[in-house]
PyMOL Python script that loads the backbone (N, CA, C, O; Angstrom):
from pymol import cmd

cmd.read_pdbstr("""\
ATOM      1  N   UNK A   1    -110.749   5.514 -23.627  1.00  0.00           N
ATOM      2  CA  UNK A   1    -110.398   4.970 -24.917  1.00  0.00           C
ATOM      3  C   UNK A   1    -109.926   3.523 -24.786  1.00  0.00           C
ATOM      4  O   UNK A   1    -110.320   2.681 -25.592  1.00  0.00           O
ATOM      5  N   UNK A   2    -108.862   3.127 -23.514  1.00  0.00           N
ATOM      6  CA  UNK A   2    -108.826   1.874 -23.522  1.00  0.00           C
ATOM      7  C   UNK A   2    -109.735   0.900 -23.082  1.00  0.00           C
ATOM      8  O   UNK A   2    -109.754  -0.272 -23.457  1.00  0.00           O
ATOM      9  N   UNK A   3    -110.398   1.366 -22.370  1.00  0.00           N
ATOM     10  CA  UNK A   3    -111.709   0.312 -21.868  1.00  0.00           C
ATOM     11  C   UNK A   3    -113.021   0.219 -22.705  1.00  0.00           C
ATOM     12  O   UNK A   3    -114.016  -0.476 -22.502  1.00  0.00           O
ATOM     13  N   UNK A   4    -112.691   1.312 -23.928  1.00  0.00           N
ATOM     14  CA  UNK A   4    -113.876   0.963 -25.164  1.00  0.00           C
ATOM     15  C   UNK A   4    -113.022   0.233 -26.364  1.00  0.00           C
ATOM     16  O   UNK A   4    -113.650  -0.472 -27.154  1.00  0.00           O
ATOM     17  N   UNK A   5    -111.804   0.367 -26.494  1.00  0.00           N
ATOM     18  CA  UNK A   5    -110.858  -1.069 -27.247  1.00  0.00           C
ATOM     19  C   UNK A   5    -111.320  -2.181 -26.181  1.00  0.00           C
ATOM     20  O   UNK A   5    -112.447  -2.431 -26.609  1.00  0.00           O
ATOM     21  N   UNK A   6    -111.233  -2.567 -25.649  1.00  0.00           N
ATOM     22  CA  UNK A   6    -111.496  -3.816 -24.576  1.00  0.00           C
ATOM     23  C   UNK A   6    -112.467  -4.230 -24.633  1.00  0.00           C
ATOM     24  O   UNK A   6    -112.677  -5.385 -25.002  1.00  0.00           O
ATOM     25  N   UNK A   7    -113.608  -3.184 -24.187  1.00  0.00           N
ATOM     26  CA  UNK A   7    -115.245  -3.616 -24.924  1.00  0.00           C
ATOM     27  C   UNK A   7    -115.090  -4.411 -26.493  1.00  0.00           C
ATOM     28  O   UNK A   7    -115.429  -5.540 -26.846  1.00  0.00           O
ATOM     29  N   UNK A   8    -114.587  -3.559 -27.058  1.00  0.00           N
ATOM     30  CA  UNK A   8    -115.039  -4.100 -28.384  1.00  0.00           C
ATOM     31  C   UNK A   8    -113.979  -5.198 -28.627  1.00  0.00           C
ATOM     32  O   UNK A   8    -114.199  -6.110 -29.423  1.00  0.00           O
ATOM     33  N   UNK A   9    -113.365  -5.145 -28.256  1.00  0.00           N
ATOM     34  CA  UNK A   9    -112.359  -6.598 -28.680  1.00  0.00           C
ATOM     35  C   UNK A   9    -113.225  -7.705 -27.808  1.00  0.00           C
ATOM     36  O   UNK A   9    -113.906  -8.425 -28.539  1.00  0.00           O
ATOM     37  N   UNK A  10    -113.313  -7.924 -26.722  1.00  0.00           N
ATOM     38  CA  UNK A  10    -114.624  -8.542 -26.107  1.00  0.00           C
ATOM     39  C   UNK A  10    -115.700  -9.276 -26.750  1.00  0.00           C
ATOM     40  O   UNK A  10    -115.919 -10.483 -26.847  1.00  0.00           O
ATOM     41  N   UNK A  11    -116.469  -7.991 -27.270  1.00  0.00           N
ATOM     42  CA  UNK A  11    -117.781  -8.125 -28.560  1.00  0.00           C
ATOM     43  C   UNK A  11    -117.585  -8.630 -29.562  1.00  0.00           C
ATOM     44  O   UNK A  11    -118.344  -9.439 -30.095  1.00  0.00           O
ATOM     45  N   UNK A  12    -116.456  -8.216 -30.026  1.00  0.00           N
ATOM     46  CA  UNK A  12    -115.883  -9.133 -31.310  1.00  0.00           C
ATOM     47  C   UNK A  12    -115.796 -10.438 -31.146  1.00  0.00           C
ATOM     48  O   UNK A  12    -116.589 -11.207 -31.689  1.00  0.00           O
ATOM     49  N   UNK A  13    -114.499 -10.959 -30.127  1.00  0.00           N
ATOM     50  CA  UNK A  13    -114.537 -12.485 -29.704  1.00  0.00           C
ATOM     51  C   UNK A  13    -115.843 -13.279 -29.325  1.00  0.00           C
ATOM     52  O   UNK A  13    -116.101 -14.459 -29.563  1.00  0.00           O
ATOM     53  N   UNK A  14    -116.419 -12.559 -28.833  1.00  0.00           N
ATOM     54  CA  UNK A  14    -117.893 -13.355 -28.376  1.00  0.00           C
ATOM     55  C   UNK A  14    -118.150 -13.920 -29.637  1.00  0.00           C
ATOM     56  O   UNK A  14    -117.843 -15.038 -30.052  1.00  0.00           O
ATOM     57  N   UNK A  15    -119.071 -12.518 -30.489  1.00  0.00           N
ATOM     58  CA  UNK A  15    -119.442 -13.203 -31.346  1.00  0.00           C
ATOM     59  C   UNK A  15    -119.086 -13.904 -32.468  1.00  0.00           C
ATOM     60  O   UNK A  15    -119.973 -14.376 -33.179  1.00  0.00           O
ATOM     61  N   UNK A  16    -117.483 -14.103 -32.842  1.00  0.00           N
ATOM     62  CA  UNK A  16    -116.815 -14.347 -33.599  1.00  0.00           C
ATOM     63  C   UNK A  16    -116.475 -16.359 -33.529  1.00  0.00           C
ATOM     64  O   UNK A  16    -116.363 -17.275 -34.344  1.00  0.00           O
ATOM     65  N   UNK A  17    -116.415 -16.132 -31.596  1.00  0.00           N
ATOM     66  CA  UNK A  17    -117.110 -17.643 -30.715  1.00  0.00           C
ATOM     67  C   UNK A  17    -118.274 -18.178 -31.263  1.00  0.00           C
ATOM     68  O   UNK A  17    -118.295 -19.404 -31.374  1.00  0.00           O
ATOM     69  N   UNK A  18    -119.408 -17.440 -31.693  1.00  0.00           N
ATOM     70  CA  UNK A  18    -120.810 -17.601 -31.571  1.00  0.00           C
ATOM     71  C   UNK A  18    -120.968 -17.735 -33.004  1.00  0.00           C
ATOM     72  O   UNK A  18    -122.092 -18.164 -33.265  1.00  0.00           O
ATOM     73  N   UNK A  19    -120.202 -17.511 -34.106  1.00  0.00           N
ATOM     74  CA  UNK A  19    -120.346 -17.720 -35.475  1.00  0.00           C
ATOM     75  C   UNK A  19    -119.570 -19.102 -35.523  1.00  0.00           C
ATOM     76  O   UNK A  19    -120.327 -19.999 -35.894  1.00  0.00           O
ATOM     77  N   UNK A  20    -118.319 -19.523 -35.266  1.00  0.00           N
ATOM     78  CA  UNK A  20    -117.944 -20.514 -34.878  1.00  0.00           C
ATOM     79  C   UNK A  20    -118.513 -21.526 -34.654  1.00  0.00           C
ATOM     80  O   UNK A  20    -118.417 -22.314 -35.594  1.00  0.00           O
ATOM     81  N   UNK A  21    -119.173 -21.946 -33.684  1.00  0.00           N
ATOM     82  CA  UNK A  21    -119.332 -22.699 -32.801  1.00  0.00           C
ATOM     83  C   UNK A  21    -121.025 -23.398 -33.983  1.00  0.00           C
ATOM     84  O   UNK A  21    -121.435 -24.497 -34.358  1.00  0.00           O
ATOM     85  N   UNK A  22    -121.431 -22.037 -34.120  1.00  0.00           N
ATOM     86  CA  UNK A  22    -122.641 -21.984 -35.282  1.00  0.00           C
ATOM     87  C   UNK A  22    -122.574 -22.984 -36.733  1.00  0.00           C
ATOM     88  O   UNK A  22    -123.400 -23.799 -37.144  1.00  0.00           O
ATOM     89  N   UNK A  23    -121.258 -22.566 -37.307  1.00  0.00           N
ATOM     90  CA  UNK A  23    -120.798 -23.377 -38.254  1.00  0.00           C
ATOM     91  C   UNK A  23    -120.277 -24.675 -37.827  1.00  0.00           C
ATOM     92  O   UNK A  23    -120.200 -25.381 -38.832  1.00  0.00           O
ATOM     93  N   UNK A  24    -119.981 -25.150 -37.043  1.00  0.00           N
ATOM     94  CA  UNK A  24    -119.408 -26.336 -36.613  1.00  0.00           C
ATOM     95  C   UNK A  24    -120.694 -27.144 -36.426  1.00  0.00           C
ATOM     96  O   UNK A  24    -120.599 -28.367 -36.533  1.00  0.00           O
ATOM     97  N   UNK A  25    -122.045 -26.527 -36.122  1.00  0.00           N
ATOM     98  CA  UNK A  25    -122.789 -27.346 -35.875  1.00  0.00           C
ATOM     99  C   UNK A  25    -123.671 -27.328 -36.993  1.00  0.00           C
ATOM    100  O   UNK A  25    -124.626 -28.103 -37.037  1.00  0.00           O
ATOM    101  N   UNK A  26    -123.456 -26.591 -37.807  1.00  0.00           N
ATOM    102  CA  UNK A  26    -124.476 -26.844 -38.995  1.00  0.00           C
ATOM    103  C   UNK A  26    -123.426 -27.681 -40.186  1.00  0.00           C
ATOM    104  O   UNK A  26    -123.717 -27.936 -41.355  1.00  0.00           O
ATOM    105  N   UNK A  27    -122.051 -28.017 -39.408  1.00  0.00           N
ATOM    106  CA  UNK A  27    -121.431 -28.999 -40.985  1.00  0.00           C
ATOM    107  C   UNK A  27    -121.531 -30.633 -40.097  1.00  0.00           C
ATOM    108  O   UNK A  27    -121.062 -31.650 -40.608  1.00  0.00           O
ATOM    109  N   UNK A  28    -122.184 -30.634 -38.787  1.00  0.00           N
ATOM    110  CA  UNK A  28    -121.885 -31.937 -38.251  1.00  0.00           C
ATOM    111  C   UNK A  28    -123.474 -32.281 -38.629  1.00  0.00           C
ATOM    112  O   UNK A  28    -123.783 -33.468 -38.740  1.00  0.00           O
ATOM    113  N   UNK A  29    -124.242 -31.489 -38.780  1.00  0.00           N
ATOM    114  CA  UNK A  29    -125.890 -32.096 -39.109  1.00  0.00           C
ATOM    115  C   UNK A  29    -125.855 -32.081 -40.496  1.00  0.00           C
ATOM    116  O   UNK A  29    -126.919 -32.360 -41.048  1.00  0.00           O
ATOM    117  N   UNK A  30    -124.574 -31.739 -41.437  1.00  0.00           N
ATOM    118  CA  UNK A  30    -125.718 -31.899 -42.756  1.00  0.00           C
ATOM    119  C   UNK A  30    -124.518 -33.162 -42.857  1.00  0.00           C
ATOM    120  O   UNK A  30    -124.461 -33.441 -44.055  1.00  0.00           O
ATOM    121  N   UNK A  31    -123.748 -33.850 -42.252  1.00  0.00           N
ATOM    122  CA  UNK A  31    -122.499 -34.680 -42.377  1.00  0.00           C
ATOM    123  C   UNK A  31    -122.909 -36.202 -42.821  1.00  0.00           C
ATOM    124  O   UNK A  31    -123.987 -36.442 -42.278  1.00  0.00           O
ATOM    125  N   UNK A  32    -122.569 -37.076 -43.423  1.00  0.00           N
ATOM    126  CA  UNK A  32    -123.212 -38.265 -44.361  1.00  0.00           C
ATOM    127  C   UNK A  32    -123.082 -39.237 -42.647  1.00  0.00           C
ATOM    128  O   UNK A  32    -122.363 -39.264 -41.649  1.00  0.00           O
ATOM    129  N   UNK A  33    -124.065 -39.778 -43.097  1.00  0.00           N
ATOM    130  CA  UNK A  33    -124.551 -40.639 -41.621  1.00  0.00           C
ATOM    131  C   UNK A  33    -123.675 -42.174 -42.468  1.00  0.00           C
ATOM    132  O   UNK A  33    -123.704 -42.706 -43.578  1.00  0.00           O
ATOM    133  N   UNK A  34    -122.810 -42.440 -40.859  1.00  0.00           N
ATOM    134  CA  UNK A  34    -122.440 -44.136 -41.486  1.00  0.00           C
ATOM    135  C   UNK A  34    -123.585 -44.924 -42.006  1.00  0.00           C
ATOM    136  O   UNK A  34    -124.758 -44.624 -41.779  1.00  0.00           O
ATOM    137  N   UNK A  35    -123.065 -46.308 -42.963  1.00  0.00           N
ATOM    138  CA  UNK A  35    -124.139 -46.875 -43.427  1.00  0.00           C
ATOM    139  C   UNK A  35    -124.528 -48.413 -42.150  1.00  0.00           C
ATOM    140  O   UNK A  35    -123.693 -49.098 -41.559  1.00  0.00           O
ATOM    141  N   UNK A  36    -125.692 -48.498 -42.108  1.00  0.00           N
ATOM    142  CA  UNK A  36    -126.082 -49.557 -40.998  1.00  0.00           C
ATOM    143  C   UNK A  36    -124.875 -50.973 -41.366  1.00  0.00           C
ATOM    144  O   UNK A  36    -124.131 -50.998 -42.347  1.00  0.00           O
ATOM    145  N   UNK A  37    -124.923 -51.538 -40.801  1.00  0.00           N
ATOM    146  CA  UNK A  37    -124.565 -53.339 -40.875  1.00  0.00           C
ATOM    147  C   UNK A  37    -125.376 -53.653 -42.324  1.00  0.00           C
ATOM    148  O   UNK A  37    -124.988 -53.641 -43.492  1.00  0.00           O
ATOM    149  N   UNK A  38    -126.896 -53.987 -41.599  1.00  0.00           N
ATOM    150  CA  UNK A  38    -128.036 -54.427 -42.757  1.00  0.00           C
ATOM    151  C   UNK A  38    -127.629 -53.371 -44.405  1.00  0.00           C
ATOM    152  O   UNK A  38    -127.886 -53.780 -45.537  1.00  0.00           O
ATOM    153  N   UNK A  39    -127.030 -52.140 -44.116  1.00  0.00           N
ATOM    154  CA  UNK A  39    -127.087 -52.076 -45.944  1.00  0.00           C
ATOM    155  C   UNK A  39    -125.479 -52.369 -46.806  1.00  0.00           C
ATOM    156  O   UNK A  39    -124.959 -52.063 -47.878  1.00  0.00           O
ATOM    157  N   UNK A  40    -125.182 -53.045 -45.737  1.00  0.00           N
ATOM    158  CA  UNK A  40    -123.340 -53.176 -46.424  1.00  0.00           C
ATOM    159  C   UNK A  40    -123.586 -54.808 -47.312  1.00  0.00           C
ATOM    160  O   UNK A  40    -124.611 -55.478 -47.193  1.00  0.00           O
ATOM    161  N   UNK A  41    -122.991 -55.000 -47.742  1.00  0.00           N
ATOM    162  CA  UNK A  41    -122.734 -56.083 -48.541  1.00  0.00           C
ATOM    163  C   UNK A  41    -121.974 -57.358 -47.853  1.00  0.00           C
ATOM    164  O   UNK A  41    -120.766 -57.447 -47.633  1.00  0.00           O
ATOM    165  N   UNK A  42    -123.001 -58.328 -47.569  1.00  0.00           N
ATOM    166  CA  UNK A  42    -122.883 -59.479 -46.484  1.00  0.00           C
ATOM    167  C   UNK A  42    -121.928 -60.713 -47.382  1.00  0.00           C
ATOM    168  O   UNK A  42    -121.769 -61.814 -46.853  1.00  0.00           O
ATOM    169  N   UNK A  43    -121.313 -60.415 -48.788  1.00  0.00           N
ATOM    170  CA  UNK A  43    -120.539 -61.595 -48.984  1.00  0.00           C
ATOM    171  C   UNK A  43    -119.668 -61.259 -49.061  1.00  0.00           C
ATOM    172  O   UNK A  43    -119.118 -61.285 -50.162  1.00  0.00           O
ATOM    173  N   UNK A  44    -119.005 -60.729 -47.913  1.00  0.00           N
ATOM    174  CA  UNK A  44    -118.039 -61.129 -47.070  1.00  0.00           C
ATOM    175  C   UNK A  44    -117.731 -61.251 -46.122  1.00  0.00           C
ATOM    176  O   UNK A  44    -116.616 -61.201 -45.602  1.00  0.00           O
ATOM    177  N   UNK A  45    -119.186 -61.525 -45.566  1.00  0.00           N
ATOM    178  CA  UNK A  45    -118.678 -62.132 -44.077  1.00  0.00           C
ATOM    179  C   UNK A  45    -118.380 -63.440 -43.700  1.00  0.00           C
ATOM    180  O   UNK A  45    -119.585 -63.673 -43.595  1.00  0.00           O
ATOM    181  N   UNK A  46    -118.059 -64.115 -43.510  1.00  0.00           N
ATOM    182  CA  UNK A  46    -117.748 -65.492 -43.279  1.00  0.00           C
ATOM    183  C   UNK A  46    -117.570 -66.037 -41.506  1.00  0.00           C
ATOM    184  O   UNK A  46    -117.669 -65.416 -40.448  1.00  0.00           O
ATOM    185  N   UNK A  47    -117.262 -67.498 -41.835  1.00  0.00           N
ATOM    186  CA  UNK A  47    -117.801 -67.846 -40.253  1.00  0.00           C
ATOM    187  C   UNK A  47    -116.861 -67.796 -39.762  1.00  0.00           C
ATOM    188  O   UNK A  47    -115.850 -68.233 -40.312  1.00  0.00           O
ATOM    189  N   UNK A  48    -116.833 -67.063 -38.139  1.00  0.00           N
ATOM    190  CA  UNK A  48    -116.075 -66.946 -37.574  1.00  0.00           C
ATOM    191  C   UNK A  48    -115.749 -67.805 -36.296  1.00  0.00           C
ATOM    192  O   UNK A  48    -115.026 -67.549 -35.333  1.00  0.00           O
ATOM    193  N   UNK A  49    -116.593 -69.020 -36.628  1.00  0.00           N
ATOM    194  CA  UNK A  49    -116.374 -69.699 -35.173  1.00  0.00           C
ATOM    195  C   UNK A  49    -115.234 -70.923 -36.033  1.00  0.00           C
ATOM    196  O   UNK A  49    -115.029 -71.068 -37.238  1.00  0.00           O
ATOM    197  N   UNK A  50    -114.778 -71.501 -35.094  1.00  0.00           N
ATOM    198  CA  UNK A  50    -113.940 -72.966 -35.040  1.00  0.00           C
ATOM    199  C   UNK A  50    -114.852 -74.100 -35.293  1.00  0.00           C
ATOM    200  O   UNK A  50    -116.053 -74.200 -35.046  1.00  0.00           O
ATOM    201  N   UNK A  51    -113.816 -75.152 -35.978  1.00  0.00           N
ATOM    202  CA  UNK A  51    -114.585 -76.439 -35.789  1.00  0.00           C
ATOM    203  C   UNK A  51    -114.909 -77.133 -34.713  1.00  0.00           C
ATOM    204  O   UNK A  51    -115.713 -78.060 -34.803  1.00  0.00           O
ATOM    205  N   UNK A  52    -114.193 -76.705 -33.248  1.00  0.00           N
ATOM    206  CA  UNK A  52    -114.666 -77.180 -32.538  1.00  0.00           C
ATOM    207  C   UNK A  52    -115.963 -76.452 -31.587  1.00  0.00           C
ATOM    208  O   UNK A  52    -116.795 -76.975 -30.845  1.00  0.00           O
ATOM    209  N   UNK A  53    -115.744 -75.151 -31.940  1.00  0.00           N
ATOM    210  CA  UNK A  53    -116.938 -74.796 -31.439  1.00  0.00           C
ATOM    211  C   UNK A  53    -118.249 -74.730 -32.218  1.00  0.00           C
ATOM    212  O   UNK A  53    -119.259 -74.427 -31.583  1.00  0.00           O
ATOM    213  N   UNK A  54    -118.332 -74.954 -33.389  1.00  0.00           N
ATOM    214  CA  UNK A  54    -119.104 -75.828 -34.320  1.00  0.00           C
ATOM    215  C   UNK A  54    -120.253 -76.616 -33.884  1.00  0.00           C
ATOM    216  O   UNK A  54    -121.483 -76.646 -33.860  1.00  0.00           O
ATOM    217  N   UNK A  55    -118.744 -77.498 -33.416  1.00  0.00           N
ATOM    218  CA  UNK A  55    -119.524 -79.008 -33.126  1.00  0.00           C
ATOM    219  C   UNK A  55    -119.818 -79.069 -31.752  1.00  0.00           C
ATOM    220  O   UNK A  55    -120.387 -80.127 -31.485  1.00  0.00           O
ATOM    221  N   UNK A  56    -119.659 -78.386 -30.842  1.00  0.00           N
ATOM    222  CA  UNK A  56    -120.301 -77.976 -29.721  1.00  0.00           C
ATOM    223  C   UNK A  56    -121.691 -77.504 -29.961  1.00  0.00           C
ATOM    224  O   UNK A  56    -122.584 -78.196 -29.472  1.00  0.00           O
ATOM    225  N   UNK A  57    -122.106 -76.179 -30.800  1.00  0.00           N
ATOM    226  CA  UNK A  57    -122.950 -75.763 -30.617  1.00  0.00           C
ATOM    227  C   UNK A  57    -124.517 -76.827 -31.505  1.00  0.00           C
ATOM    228  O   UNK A  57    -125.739 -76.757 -31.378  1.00  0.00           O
ATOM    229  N   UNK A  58    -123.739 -77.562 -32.215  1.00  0.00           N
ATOM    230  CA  UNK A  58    -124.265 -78.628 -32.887  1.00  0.00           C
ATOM    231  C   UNK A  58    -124.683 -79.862 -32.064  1.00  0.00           C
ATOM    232  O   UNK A  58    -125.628 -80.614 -32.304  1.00  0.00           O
ATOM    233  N   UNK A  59    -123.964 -79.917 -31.238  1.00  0.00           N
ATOM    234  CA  UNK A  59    -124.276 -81.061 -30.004  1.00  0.00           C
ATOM    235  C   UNK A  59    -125.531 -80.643 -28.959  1.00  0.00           C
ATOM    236  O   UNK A  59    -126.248 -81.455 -28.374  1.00  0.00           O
ATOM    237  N   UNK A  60    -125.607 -79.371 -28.880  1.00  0.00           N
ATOM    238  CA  UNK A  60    -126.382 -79.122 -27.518  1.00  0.00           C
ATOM    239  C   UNK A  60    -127.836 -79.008 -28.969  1.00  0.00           C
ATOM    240  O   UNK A  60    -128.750 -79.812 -29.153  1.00  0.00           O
ATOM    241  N   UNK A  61    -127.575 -77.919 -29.631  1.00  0.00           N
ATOM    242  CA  UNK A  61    -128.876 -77.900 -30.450  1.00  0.00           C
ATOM    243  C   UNK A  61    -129.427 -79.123 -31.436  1.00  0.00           C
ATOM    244  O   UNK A  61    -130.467 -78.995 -32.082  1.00  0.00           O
ATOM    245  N   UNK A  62    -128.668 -80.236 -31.473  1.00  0.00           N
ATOM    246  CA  UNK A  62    -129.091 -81.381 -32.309  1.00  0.00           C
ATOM    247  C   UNK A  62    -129.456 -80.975 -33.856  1.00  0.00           C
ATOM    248  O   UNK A  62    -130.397 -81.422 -34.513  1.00  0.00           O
ATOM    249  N   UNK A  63    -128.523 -80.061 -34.253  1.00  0.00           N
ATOM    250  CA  UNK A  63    -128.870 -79.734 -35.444  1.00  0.00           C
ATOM    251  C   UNK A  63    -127.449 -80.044 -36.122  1.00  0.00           C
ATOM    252  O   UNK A  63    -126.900 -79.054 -36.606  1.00  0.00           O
ATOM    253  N   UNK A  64    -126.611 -81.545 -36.256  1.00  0.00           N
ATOM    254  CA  UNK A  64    -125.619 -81.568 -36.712  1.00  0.00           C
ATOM    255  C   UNK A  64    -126.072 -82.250 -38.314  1.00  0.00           C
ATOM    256  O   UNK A  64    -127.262 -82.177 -38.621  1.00  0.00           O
ATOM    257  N   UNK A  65    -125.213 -82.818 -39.170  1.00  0.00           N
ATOM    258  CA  UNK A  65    -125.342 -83.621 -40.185  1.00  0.00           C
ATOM    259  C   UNK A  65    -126.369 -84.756 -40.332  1.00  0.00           C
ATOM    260  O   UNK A  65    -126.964 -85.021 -41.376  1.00  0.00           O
ATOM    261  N   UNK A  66    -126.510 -85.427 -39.091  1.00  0.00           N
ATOM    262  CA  UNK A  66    -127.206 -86.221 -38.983  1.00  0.00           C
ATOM    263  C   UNK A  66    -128.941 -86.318 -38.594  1.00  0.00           C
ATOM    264  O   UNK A  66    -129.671 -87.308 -38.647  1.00  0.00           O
ATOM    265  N   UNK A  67    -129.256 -84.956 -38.209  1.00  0.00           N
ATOM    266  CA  UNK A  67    -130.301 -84.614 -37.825  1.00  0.00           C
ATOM    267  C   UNK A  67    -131.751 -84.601 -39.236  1.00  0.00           C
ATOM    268  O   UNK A  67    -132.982 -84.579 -39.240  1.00  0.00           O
ATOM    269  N   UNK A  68    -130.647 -84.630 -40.251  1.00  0.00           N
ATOM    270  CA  UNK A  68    -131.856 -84.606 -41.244  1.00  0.00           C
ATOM    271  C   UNK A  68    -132.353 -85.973 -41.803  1.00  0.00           C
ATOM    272  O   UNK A  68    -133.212 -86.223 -42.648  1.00  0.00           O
ATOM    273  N   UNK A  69    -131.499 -86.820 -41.025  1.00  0.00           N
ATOM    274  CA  UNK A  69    -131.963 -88.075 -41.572  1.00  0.00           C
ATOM    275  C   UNK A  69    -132.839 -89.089 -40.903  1.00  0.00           C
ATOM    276  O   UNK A  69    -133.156 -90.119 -41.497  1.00  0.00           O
TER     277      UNK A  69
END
""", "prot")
cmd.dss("prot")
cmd.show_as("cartoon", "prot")
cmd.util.cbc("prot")
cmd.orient("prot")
């Protein structure tokens, strides 16, 4: 009698594990996916470099103020 309580407490936990484990993975696949970079709303990003690194990167690429003239 005690080693068929044991069985079945056993059988129970297993599958009680196995329903578990079941639901956990069917609420992480139907779960809202973050949204990319590209679909968020870009006015507000702003520049994050310095004026002096600016005008560094403006110096090596020759694309400062003066380049259009």
């Amino acid at each position: 009698m005690k080693m068929l309580f044991t069985k079945m407490s056993l059988l129970a936990s297993v599958a009680l594990a196995a329903l578990l484990s079941a639901q956990v993975a069917h609420a992480q696949r139907y779960q809202a996916a973050p949204r990319s970079f590209d679909a968020g709303d870009h006015s507000r990003v702003t520049n994050q470099r310095s004026g002096e690194d600016q005008r560094i990167i403006d110096e090596i690429t020759k694309n400062d103020e003066s380049a259009g003239k």
